[in-house]
N, C-alpha and C positions, 0 to 999 in steps of 0.2 A: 393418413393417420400420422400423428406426429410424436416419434419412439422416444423425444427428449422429453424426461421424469422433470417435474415441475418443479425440482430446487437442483436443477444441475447447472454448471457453468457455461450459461449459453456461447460466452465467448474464449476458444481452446487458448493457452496459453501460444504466446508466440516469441519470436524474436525481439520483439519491442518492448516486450515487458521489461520491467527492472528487477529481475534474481539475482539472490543470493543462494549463494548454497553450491552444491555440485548442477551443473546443467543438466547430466543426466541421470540425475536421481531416478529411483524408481517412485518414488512420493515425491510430489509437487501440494503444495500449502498456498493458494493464491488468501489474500487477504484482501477485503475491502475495505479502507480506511479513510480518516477525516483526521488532520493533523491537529483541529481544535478541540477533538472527542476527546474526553476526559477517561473512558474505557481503552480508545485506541492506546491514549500515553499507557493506561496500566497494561496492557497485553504486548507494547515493543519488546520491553525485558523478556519476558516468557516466551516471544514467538525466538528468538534469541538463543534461550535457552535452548529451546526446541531441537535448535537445528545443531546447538553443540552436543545434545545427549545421542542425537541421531545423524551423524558427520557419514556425508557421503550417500547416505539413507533419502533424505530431505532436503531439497528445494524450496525458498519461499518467495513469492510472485507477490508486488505488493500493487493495489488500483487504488486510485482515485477514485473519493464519494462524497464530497463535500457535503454537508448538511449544510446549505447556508441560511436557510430560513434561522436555523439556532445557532449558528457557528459563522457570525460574520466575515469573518480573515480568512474561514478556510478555503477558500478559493483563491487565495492571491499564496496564500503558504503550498497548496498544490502547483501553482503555477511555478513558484520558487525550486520548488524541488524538480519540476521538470529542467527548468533553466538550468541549474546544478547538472540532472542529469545529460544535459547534453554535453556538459562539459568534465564529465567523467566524475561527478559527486553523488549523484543520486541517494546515495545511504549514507552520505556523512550528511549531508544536508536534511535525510531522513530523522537522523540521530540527532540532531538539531534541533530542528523542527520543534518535537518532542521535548528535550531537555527543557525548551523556552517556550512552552505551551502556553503560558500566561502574557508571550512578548510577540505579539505576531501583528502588530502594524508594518505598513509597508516600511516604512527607514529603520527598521529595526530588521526584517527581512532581508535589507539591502546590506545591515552591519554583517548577518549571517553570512552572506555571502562574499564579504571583504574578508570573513574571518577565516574563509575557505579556497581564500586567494584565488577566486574566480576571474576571469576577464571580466570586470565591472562594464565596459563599455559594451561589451556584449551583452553582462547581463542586464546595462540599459537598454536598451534597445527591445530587448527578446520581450521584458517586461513590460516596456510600453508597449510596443506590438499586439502583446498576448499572444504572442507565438505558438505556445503549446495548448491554450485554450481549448482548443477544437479537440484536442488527444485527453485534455482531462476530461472532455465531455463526450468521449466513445465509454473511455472507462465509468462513470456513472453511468450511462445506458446499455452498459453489457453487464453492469448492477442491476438494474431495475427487472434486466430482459433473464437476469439471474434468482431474483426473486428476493434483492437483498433489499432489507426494510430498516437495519440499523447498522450501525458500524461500533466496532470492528465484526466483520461477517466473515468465515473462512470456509471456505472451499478446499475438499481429502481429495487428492485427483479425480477433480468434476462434482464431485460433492459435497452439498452445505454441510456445515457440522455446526450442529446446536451450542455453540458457549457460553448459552444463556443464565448456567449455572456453574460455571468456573471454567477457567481454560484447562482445567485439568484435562476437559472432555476432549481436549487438543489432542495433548497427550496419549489420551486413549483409543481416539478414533485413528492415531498415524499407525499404535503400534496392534490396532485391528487391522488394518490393513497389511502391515507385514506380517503378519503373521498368515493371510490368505492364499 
């Protein structure tokens, strides 16, 4: 018999994630996101928010889920931000990302990353490669394997929360849980 409830985060947060926030919050917020979702750009601000009305409360873990069927670029802007992340950018490159949701061909990707005074020769390479590839596509299948079907999709430690009708329910569902 299998004890894991059909919308829980099949895969636990780990060291490889990309968090923001206190490490060891008592609330962890993982987020599944697509850099070219038109919801994800509206929910960065908020999740944002989030974590300044609740400092030291709340963690936010952000994954990869590219929609590429409707979101062509967003797979190469994932890959971007991993590149970033490996070189210590990951949320400025995230904030980026985001700010230029409408500019996300690859040499415009590549100016992101000049503008973030990355090792360019690195992040030639990483990019040609596809280095991180294989890491964005655990994170979309520890989505799938999560039960997540659109993006932005968030996870209250291990659990989905519905923001289907405002990320208010963000909000609500963190400060149900402290309050438990």
């Amino acid at each position: 018999m299998n004890s894991r409830q059909e919308f829980d985060l099949a895969v636990p947060v780990s060291a490889v994630d990309h968090l923001l926030g206190v490490a060891h919050a008592p609330i962890t917020v993982v987020e599944y996101g697509d850099f070219e979702c038109p919801n994800c750009k509206q929910a960065a601000p908020a999740v944002k928010r989030l974590l300044e009305r609740f400092v030291g409360s709340v963690r936010l873990v952000y994954r990869h889920f590219p929609l590429e069927e409707v979101h062509p670029h967003a797979m190469h802007a994932a890959l971007v931000a991993e590149t970033a992340g490996a070189q210590g950018r990951f949320w400025q490159m995230h904030d980026m990302l985001f700010e230029n949701q409408r500019h996300l061909k690859l040499h415009q990707l590549r100016g992101y990353a000049e503008k973030l005074e990355l090792d360019l020769e690195r992040y030639d390479a990483e990019m040609n490669d596809e280095l991180y590839l294989q890491r964005v596509r655990e994170h979309f299948e520890s989505g799938i394997h999560s039960s997540v079907r659109a993006t932005p999709s968030f996870f209250i430690n291990g659990r989905i929360q519905d923001v289907s009708f405002g990320l208010h329910a963000l909000v609500n569902g963190v400060e149900a849980v402290l309050r438990i």
